[in-house]
C-alpha positions as a printed Julia matrix, in Angstrom:
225×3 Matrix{Float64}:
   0.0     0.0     0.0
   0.77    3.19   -0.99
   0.01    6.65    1.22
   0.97   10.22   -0.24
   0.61   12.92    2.09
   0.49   16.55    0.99
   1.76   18.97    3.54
   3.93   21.95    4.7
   5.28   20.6     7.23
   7.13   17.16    5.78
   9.54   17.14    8.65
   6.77   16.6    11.13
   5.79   12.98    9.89
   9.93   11.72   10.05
   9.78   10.7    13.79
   6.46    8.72   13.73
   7.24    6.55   10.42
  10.69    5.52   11.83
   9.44    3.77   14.98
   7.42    0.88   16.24
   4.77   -0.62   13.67
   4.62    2.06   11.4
   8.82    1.6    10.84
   8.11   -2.34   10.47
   5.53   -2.01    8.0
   7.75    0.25    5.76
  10.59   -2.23    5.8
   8.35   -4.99    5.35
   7.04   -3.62    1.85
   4.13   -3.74    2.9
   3.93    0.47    3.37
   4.97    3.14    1.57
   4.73    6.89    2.95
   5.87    9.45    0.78
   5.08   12.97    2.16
   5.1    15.87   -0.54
   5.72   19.4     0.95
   2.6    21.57   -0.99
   5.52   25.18   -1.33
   7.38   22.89   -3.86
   4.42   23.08   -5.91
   3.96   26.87   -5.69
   4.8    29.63   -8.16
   5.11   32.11   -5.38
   9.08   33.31   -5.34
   8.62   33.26   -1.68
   6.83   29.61   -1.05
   3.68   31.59   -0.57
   0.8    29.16   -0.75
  -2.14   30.94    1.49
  -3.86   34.01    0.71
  -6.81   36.19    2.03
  -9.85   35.07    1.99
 -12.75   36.43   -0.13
 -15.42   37.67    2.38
 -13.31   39.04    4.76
 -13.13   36.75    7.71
 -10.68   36.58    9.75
  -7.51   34.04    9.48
  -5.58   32.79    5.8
  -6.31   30.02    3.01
  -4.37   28.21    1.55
  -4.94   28.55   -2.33
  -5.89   26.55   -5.08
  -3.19   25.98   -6.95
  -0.3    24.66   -5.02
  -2.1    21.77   -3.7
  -4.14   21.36   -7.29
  -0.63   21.04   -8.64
   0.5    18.45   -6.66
  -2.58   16.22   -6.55
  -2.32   16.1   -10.63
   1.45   15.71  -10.62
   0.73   12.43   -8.37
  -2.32   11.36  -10.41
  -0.26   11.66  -13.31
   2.31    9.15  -12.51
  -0.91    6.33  -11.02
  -3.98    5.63   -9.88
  -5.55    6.37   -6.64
  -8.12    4.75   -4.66
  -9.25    7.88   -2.23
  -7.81   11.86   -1.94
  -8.27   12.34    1.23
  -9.11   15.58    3.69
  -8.39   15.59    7.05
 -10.71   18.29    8.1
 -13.07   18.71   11.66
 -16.07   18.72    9.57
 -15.26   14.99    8.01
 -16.66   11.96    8.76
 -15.49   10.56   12.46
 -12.86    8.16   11.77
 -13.8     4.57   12.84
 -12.22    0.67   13.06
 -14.12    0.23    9.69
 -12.78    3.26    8.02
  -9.2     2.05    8.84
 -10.17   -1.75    7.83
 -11.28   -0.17    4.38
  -8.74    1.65    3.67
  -6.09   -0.86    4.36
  -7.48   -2.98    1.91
  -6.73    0.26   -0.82
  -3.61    0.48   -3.27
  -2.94    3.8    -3.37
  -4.26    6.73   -1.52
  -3.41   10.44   -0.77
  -3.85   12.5     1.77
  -4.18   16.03    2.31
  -3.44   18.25    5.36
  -5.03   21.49    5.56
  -4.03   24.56    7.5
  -4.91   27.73    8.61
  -8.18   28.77    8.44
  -8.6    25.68    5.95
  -8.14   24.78    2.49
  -9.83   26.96   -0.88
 -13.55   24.7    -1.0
 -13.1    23.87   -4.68
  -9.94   21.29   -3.93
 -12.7    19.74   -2.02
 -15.02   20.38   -4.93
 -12.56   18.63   -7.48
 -10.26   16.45   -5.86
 -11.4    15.1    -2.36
 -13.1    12.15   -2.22
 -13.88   11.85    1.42
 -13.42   13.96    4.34
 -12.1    12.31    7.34
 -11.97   13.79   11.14
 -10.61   12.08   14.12
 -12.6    14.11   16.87
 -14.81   17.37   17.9
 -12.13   19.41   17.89
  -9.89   21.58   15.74
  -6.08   20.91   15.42
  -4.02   23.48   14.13
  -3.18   21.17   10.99
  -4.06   17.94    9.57
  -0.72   16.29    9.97
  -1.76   14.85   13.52
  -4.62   13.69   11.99
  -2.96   12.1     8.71
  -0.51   10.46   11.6
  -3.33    8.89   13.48
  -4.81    7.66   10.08
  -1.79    6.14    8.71
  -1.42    4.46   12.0
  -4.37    3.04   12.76
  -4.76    1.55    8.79
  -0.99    0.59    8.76
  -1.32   -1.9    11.69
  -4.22   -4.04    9.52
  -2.55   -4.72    6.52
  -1.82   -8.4     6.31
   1.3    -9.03    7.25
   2.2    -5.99    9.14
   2.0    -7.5    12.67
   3.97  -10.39   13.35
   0.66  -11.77   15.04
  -2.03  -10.85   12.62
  -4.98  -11.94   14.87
  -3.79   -9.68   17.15
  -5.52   -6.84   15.24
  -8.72   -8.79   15.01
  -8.94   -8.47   18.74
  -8.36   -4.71   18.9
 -10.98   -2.91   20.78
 -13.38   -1.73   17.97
 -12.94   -4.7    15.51
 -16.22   -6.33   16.5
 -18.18   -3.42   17.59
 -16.86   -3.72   21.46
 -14.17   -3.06   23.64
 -11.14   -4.92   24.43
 -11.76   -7.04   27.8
  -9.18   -7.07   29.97
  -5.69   -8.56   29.11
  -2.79  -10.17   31.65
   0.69  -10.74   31.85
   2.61  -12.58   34.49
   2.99  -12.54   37.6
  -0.17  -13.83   38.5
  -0.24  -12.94   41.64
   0.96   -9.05   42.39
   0.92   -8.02   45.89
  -2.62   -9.86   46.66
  -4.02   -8.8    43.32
  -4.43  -12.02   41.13
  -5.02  -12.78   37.64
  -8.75  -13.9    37.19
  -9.08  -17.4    37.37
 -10.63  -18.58   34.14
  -7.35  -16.97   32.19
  -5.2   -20.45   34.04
  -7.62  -22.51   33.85
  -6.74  -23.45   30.24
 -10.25  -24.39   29.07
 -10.66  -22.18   26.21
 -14.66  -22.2    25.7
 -14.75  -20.66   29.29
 -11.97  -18.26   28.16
 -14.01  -17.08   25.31
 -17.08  -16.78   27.32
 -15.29  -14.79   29.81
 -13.73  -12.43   27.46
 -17.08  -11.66   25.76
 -18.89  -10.86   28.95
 -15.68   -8.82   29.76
 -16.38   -7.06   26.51
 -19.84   -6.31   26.59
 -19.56   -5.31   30.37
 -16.89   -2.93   29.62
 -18.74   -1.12   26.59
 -21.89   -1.14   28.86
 -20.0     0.28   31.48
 -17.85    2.71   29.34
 -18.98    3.25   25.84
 -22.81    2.58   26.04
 -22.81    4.18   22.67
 -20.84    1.95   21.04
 -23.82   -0.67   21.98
 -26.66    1.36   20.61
 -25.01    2.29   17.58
């Protein structure tokens, strides 16, 4: 899989894609993250790619062309499955989104800025708009980061463990239940029971109630969704 993400601020992205998952996916194959830095694609002798915007409210836009520019230049050289807009206004970014767009060739993503981005890239280019909360960051490259991440760690073979995604909290609708490691027994406070006892039926059974429980408990939501 292939993720292009327009920016202007490349440099932020270099210390999340060379750790963890996201650095193990990339030296797998199975990722590639090319991020494109939208002044290269401006005419502007000084890297200028935002302007005033036409109405007169407050704050800067960034124009039309750079980032026009730069989407054609990629579409140009292949195809792509999704342009991307990480914008507050987008659709809430969910499990499914992520298992979707793992399952995608190529895709790009764009990071606004400022007061946003000129409405007719989204008129044009976007093909979904993409938000990971009620809030407003002050640019989509947090955003882009928690989307790459998130769809990175589902594509098969990524994880050296891949049913260990298919448990993730979120995969079937539910929560994680809780999870263990040794000792068993810290200071009084044991491991539950059922988790030695081997018997996987009553392990499963366990975990589900766990599950349901939990989302009850903290995501009631999730359950009437």
């Amino acid at each position: 899989m292939r993720i292009d993400i327009l920016t202007l601020f490349p440099d932020m992205f270099s210390g999340v894609f060379s750790h963890s998952i996201l650095k193990r996916a990339i030296q797998k194959g199975h990722l590639e993250v090319q991020c494109h830095d939208i002044r290269d694609y401006t005419l502007d002798k000084h890297r200028r790619v935002d302007d005033y915007p036409f109405g007169g409210e407050a704050g800067m836009v960034m124009m039309i062309e750079p980032i026009a520019r730069c989407i054609e230049q990629l579409k140009s050289e292949r195809d792509y499955d999704a342009v991307i807009f990480m914008s507050p206004d987008g659709v809430p970014f969910k499990q499914t989104a992520a298992n979707r767009l793992s399952m995608m060739q190529n895709i790009i993503i764009l990071c606004g800025h400022y007061k946003g981005i000129d409405e007719r890239i989204r008129d044009i280019y976007v093909t979904e708009e993409i938000s990971i909360g009620d809030y407003v960051l002050s640019g989509g490259e947090i955003a882009a980061m928690t989307v790459v991440d998130a769809v990175a760690r589902v594509i098969p073979g990524v994880l050296n463990d891949e049913t260990s995604a298919l448990s993730d909290s979120f995969q079937d609708g539910l929560l994680s239940a809780p999870v263990y490691t040794r000792p068993a027994d810290y200071k009084g406070n044991k491991v539950p029971d059922v988790l030695l006892s081997g018997n996987e039926r009553l392990i499963r059974d366990w975990k589900l109630e766990q599950q349901l429980e939990r989302t009850q408990k903290r995501r009631p939501d999730l359950l009437n969704s």
